[in-house]
N, C-alpha and C positions, 0 to 999 in steps of 0.2 A: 458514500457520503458526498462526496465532492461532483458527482452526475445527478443524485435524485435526492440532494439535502434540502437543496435548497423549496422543492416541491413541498418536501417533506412540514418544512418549515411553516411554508405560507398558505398551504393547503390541505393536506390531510389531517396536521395536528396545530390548524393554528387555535389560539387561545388556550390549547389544553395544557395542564400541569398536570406534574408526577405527584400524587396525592402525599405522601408522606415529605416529599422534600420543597412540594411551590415552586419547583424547578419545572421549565418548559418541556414538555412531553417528550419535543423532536431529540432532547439531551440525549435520552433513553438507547438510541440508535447509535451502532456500531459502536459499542463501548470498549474499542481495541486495548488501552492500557490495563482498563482495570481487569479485562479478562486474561492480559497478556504477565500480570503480576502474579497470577493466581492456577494459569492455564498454560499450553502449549498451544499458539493458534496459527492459522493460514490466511493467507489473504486472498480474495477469490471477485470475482466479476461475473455478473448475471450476464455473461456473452450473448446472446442474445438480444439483451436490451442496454449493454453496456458495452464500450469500447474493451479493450483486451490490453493485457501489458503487466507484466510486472511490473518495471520501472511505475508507469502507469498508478499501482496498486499502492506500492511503496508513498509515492508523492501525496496521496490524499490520506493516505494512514498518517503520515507525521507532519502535515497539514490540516486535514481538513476544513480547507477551503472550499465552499461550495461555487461552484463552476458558474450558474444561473449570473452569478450576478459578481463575477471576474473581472469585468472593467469599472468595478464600484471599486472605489477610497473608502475607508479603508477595505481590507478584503473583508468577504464575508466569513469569516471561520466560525466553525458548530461545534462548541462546548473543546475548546483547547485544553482542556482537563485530560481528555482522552487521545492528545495527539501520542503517536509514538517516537521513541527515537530514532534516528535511521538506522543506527543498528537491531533494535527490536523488531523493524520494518522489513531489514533485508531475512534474517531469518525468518522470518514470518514467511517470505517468497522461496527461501531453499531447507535449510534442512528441516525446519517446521512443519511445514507442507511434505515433505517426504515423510517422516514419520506418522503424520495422517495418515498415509496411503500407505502404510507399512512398507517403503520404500525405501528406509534409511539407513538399512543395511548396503544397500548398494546404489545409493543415491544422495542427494541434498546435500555433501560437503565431499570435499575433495580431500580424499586419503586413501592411502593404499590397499591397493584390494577394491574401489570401488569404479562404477564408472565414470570416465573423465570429461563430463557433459558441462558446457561454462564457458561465458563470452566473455570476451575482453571489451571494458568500453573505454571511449575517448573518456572521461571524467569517471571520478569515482563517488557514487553515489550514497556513502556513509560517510564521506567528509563536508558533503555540499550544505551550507548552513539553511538550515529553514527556510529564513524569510526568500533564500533564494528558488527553493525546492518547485515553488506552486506554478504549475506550467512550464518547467523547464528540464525538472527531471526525468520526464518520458521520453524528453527528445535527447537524451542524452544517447550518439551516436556509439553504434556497434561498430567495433570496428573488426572482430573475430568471433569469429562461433566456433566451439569446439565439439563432437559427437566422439564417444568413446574413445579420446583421445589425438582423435583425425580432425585435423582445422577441414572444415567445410565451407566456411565462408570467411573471406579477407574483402571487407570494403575499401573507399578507394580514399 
C-alpha cells in the first residue's frame, strides 16, 4: 500500500469505482482488516520491487499511508477502514506468517519447545500510537538479534 498506493490511485484505477458500492476501485487493494477478521493472514513485500522489513510491513498495514505523496498535509491514507491494529500487524509478521509456512509448530512465538529466533528492539512496536507509526516504525532500532537461542547480534 504505502510504496505503489499511491500509483495505484492516480493511475491505474483512477476514476474507477467498485460497482456495487461507488466506492473508488483503489479501496479494493490490500483489504488487510477485513481479511484479518475473517482469515489468518501475513504480511509480505514484492522484494524485488519493494523495500523489505517487517517493522517495514507492520507500519503501512496499520497506516496505510501512501509514501508518493508523504510530505503532503494531511497524509495521504487509503481507505482507513482497512488499517490494522498493531497488534493484528505484529502477528500478521510472526506467528501468522509461520503457520502459512506450516512453521508454527516450531516457529512464530516463543514457547517451549520451539525455536528461540526474536530481536530485541530499542521501542516497542504494538504500543507506538498510529499517528506516530508512518515512517518511523521501520526505523525503529535493533538492538539484539537472537538465532536459536544464541544472541548473534548486540548493536551498539
Amino acid at each position: 500500500m504505502g510504496y505503489w498506493g499511491d500509483v495505484f490511485e492516480k493511475v491505474i484505477f483512477e476514476g474507477q469505482h467498485l460497482p456495487a458500492h461507488n466506492a473508488p476501485k483503489v479501496f479494493s487493494l490490500d483489504r488487510c482488516k477485513s481479511a484479518a477478521e475473517k482469515l489468518r493472514i501475513s504480511l509480505h513485500s514484492d522484494h524485488t520491487v519493494t523495500p523489505l522489513g517487517p517493522l517495514r510491513m507492520m507500519e503501512q498495514a496499520i497506516t496505510r499511508v501512501m509514501e508518493a505523496s508523504e510530505n503532503a498535509w494531511p497524509l495521504n491514507v487509503l481507505n482507513t477502514e482497512e488499517q490494522l491494529t498493531n497488534e493484528q500487524a505484529l502477528k500478521a509478521v510472526t506467528y501468522d506468517a509461520a503457520w502459512q509456512c506450516y512453521a508454527d509448530s516450531w516457529a512464530g512465538s516463543l514457547e517451549a519447545g520451539k525455536f528461540a529466533d526474536f530481536v530485541i528492539l530499542e521501542k516497542d512496536p504494538v504500543t507506538m500510537p498510529r499517528k506516530d507509526c508512518s515512517m518511523n516504525m521501520r526505523n525503529i532500532k535493533v538492538l539484539e538479534t537472537w538465532l536459536g537461542g544464541v544472541k548473534v547480534y548486540a548493536g551498539n
